[in-house]
C-alpha positions as a Markdown table, in Angstrom:
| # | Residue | x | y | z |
|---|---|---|---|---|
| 1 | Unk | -3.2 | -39.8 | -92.2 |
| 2 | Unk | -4.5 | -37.0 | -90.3 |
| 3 | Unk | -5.5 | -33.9 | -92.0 |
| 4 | Unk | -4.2 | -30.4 | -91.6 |
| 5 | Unk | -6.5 | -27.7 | -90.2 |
| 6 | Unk | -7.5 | -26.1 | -93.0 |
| 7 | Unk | -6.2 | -22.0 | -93.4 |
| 8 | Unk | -9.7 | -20.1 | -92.0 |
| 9 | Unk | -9.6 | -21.8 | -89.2 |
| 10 | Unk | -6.2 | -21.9 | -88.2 |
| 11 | Unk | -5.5 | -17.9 | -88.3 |
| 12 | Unk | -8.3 | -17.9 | -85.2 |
| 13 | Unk | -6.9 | -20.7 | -83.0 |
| 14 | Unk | -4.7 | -18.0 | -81.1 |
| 15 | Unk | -7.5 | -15.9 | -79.9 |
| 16 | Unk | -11.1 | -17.8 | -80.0 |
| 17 | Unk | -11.4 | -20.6 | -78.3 |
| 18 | Unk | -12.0 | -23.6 | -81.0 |
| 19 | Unk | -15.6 | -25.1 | -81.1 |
| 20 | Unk | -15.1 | -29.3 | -81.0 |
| 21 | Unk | -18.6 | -31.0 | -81.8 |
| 22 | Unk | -18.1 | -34.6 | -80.3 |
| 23 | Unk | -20.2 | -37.3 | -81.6 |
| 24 | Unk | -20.3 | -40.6 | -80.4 |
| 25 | Unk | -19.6 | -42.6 | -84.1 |
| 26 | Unk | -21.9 | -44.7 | -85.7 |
| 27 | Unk | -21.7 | -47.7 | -88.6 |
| 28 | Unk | -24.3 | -46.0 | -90.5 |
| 29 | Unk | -22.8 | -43.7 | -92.9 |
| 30 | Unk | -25.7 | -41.2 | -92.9 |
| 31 | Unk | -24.1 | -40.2 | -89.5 |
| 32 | Unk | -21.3 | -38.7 | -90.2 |
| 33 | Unk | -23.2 | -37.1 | -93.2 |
| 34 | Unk | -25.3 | -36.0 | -90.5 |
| 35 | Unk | -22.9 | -34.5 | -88.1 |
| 36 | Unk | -20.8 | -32.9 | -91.0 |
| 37 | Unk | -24.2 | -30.6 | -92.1 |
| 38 | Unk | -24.9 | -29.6 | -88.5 |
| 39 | Unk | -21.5 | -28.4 | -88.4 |
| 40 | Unk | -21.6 | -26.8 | -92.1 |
| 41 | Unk | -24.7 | -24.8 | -90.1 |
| 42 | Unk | -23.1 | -24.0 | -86.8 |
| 43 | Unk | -20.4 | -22.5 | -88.8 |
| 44 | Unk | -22.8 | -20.5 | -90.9 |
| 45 | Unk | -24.3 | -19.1 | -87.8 |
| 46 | Unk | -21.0 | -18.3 | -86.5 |
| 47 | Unk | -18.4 | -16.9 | -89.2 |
| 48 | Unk | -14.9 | -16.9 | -88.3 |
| 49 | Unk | -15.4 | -19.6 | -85.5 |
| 50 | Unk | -12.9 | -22.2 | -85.8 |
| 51 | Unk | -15.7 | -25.2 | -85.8 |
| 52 | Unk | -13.8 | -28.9 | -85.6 |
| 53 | Unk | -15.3 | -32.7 | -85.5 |
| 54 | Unk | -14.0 | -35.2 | -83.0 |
| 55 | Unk | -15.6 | -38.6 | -82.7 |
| 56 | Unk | -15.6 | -40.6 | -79.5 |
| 57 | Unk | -15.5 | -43.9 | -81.5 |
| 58 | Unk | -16.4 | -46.1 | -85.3 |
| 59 | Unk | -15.8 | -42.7 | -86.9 |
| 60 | Unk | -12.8 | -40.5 | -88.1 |
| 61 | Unk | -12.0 | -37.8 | -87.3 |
| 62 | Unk | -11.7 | -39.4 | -83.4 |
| 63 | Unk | -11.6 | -37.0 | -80.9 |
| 64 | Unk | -7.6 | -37.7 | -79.5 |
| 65 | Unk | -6.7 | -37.0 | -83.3 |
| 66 | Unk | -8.5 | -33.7 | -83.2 |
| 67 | Unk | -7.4 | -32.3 | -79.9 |
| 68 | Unk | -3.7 | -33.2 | -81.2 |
| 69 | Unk | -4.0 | -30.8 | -84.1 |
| 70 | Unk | -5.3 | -28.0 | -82.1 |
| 71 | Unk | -1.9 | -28.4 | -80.2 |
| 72 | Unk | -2.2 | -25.7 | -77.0 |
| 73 | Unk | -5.1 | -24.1 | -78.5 |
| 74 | Unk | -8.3 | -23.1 | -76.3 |
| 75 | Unk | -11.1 | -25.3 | -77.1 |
| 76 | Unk | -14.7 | -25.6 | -75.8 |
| 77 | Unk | -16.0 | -29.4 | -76.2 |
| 78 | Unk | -19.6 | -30.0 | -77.1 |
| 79 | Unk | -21.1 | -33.6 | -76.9 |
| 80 | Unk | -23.9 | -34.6 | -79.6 |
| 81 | Unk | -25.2 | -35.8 | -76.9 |
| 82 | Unk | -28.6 | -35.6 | -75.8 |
| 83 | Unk | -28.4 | -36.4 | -71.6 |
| 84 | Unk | -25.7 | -36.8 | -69.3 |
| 85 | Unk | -24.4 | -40.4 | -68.8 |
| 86 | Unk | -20.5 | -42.0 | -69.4 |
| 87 | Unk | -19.9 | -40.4 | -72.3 |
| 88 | Unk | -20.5 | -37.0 | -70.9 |
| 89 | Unk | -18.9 | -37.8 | -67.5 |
| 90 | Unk | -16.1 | -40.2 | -67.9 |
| 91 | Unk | -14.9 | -40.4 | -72.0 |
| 92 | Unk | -14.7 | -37.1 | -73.1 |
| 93 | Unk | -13.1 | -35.7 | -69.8 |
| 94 | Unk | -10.6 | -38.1 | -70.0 |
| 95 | Unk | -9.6 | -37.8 | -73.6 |
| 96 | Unk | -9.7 | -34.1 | -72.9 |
| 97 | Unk | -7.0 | -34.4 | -70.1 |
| 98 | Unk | -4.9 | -36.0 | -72.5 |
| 99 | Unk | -5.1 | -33.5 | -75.2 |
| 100 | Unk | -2.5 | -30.7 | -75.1 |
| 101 | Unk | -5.0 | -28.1 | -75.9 |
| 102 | Unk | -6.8 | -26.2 | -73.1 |
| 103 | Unk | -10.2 | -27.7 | -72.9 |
| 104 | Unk | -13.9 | -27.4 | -71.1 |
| 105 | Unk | -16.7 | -29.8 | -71.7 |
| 106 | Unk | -20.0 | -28.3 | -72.3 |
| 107 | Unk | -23.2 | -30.0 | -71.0 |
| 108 | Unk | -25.1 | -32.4 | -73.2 |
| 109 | Unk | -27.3 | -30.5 | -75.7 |
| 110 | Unk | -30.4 | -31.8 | -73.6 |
| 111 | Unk | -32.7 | -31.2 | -71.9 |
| 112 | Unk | -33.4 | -27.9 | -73.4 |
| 113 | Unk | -36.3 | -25.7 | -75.1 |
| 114 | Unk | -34.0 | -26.0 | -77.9 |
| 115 | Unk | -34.3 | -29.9 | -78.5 |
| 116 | Unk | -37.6 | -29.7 | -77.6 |
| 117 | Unk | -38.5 | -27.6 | -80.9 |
| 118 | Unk | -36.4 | -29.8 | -82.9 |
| 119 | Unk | -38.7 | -32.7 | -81.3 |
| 120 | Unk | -41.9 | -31.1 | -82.4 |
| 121 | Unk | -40.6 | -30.1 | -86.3 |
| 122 | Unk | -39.9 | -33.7 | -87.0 |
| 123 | Unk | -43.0 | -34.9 | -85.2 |
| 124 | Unk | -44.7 | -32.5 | -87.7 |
| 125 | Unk | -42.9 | -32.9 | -90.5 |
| 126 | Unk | -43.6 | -36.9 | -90.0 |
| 127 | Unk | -47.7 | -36.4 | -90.3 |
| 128 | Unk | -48.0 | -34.9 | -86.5 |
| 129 | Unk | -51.3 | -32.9 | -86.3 |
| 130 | Unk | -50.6 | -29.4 | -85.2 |
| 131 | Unk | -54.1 | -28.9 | -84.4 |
| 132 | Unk | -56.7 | -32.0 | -83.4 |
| 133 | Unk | -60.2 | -32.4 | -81.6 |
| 134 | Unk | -60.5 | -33.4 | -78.2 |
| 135 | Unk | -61.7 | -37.2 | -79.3 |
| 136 | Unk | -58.0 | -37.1 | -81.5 |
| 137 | Unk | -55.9 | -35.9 | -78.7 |
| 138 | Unk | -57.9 | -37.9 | -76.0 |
| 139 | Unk | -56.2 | -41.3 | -77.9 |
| 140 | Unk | -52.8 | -39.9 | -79.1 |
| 141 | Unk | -49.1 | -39.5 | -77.5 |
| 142 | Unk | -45.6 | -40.0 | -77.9 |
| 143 | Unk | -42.9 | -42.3 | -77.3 |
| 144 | Unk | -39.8 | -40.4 | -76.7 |
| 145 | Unk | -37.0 | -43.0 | -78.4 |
| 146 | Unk | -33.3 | -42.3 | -76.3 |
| 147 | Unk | -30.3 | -44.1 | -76.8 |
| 148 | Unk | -30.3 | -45.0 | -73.0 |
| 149 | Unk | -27.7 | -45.5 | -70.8 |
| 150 | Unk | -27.6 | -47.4 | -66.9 |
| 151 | Unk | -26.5 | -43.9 | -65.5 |
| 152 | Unk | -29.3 | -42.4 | -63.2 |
| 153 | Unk | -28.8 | -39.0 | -64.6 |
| 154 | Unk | -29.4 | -39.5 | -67.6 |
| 155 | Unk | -32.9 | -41.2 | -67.2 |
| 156 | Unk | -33.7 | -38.1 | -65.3 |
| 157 | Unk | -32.8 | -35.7 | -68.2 |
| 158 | Unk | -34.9 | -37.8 | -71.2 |
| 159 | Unk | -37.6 | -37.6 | -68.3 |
| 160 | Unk | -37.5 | -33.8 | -68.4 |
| 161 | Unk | -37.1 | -34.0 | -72.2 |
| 162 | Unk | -40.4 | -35.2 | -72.4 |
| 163 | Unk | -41.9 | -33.3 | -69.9 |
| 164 | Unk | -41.2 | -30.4 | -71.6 |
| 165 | Unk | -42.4 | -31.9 | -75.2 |
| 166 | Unk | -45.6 | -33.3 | -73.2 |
| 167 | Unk | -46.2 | -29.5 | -72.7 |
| 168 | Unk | -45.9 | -28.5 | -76.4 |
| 169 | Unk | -47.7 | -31.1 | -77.9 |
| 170 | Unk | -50.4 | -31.2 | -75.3 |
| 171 | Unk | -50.5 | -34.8 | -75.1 |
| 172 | Unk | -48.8 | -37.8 | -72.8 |
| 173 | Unk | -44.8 | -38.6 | -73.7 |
| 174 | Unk | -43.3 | -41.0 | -72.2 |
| 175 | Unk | -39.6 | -42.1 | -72.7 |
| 176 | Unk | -37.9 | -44.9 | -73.5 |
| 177 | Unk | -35.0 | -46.9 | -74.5 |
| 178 | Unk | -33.3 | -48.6 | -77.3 |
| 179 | Unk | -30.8 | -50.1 | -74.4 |
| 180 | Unk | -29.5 | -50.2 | -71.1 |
| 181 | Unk | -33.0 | -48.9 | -69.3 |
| 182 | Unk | -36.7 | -49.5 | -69.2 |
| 183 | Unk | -39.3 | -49.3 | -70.8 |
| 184 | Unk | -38.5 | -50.1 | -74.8 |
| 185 | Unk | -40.6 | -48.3 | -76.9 |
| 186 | Unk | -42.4 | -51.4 | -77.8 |
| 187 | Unk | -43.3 | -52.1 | -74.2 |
| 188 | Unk | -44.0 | -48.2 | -73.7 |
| 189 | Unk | -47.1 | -48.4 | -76.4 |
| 190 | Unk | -48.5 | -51.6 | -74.9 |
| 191 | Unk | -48.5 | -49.4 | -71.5 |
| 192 | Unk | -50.0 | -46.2 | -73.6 |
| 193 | Unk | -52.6 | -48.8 | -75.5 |
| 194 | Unk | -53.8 | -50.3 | -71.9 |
| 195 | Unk | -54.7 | -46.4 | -71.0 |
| 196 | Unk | -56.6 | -46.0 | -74.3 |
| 197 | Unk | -54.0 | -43.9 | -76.5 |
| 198 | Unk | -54.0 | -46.1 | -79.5 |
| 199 | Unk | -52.3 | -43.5 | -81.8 |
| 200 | Unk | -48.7 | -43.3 | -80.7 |
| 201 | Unk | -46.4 | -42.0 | -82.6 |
| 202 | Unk | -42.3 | -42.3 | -81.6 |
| 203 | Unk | -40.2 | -39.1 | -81.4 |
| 204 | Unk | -36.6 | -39.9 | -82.5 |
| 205 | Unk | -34.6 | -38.2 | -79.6 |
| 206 | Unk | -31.0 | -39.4 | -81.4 |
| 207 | Unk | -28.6 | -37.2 | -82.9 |
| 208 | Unk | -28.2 | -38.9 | -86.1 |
| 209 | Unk | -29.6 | -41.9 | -88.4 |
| 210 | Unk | -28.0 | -45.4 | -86.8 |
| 211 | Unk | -28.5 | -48.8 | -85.1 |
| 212 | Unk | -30.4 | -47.6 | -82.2 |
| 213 | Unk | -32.6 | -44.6 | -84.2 |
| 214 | Unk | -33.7 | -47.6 | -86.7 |
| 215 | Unk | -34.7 | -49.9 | -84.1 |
| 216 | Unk | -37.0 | -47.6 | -82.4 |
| 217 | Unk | -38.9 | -46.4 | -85.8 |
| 218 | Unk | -39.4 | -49.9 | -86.9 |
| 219 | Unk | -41.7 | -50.2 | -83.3 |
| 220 | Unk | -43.7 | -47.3 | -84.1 |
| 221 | Unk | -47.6 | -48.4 | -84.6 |
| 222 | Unk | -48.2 | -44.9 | -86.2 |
| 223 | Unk | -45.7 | -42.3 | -87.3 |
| 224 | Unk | -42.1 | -41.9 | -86.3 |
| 225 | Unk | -40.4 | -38.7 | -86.6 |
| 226 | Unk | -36.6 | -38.7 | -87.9 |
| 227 | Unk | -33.4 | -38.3 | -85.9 |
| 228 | Unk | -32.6 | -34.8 | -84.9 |
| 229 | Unk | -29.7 | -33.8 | -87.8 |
| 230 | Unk | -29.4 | -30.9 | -88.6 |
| 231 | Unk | -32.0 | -28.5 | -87.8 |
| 232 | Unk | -31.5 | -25.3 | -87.0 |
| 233 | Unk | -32.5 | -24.9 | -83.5 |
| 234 | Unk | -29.9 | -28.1 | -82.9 |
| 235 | Unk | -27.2 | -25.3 | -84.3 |
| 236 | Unk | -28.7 | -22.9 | -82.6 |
| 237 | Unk | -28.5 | -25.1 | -79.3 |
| 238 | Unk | -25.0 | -26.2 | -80.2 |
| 239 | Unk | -23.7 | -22.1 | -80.1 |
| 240 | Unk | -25.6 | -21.5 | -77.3 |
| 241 | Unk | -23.2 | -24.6 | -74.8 |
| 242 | Unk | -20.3 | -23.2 | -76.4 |
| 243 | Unk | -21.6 | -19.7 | -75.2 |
| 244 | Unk | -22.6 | -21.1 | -71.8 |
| 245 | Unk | -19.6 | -23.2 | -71.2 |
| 246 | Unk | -17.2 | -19.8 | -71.8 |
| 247 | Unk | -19.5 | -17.2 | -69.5 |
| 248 | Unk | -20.1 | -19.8 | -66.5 |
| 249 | Unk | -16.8 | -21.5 | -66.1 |
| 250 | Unk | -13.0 | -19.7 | -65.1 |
| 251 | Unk | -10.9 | -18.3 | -67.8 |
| 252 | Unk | -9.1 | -21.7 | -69.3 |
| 253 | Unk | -5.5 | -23.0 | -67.5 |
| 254 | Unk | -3.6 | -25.8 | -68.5 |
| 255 | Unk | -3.6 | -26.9 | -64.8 |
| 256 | Unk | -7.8 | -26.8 | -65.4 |
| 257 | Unk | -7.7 | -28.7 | -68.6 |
| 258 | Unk | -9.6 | -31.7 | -67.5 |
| 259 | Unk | -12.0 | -29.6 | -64.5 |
């Protein structure tokens, strides 16, 4: 049975365009625990936005349902999603241009400063030294865990991911993948071992608890940091594609729904 939209939200359809956080849907039930409190927090950083939840797949609400209740509402689609890949290009798109309701897809929430910080605050908040000798830092880096994805693109953004938390942290990061690409984190820490970093810790680049984000922390040798959630620079990050997606893109059309 799908759910009405409840009262707050709908007396705000007719003039801001709706906010639609799309995960991708997970078994684990911590997910959609997960996703719910980011939104809770986008919401508290922007009263009176009407903030809605639409999953690709293995969760309720699914996206389709979602845009159906919006009806011809304006709506600004942001994927949980961390790089560009199928999802991003092909899934949500499509279900878009299906929906009734006058739609733009926001880019992936990565790679940004935004994530990065995210990064680093689980990092620390999983025993990550903020400040270390030069012995220390000579032998440590970071695995950057990533859901993967056989899409060129998206290797290229988790690349720049951890570029740009290599930069923070001051120490090597190289990414890797729970599927669908090379290296896996296991064979990413027999690569950083072989050049003499033997404390490695993984940073869990995944939007919520799952399959994937467990996998990847059980091949941690040292410390791995928790999945993303939500933090407040993710809500932060979340606002700021909404904002993008309205201030660089046409005023919305039906004919322009799916652009």
């Amino acid at each position: 049975m799908t759910a009405s939209i409840p009262p707050h939200e709908e007396s705000t359809l007719g003039s801001t365009p709706a906010l639609v956080l799309v995960a991708h849907g997970s078994r684990d039930p911590r997910a959609l625990n997960t996703v719910r409190a980011l939104m809770d927090r986008v919401r508290e950083l922007r009263p009176g936005l009407p903030v809605h939840l639409g999953h690709i797949e293995l969760n309720e609400p699914r996206l389709p349902d979602t845009l159906t209740r919006l009806g011809p509402a304006e709506a600004v689609l942001v994927p949980l999603l961390l790089s560009r890949g199928y999802h991003v290009k092909q899934d949500i798109p499509e279900l878009a241009a299906n929906a009734q309701a006058r739609t733009r897809v926001a880019p992936p929430l990565g790679p940004h400063p935004l994530l990065v910080e995210t990064l680093y605050d689980r990092l620390v908040e999983a025993g990550w030294r903020t400040r270390m000798d030069d012995r220390t830092r000579r032998a440590s880096a970071v695995v950057l865990a990533a859901a993967g994805s056989r899409d060129p693109d998206s290797k290229l953004d988790t690349t720049r991911t951890a570029h740009l938390l290599a930069a923070r942290l001051g120490v090597p990061v190289v990414p890797a993948y729970a599927s669908a690409a090379a290296p896996t984190v296991s064979e990413a820490v027999r690569a950083l071992a072989a050049r003499g970093h033997h404390r490695v810790a993984v940073a869990s680049c995944f939007t919520a608890p799952g399959r994937f984000a467990t996998q990847c922390a059980e091949a941690a040798p040292w410390i791995a940091s928790a999945p993303l959630g939500a933090h407040p620079a993710m809500a932060r990050l979340v606002l700021h594609r909404y904002d993008q997606t309205l201030e660089t893109r046409a005023p919305m059309e039906p004919e322009l729904a799916s652009a």
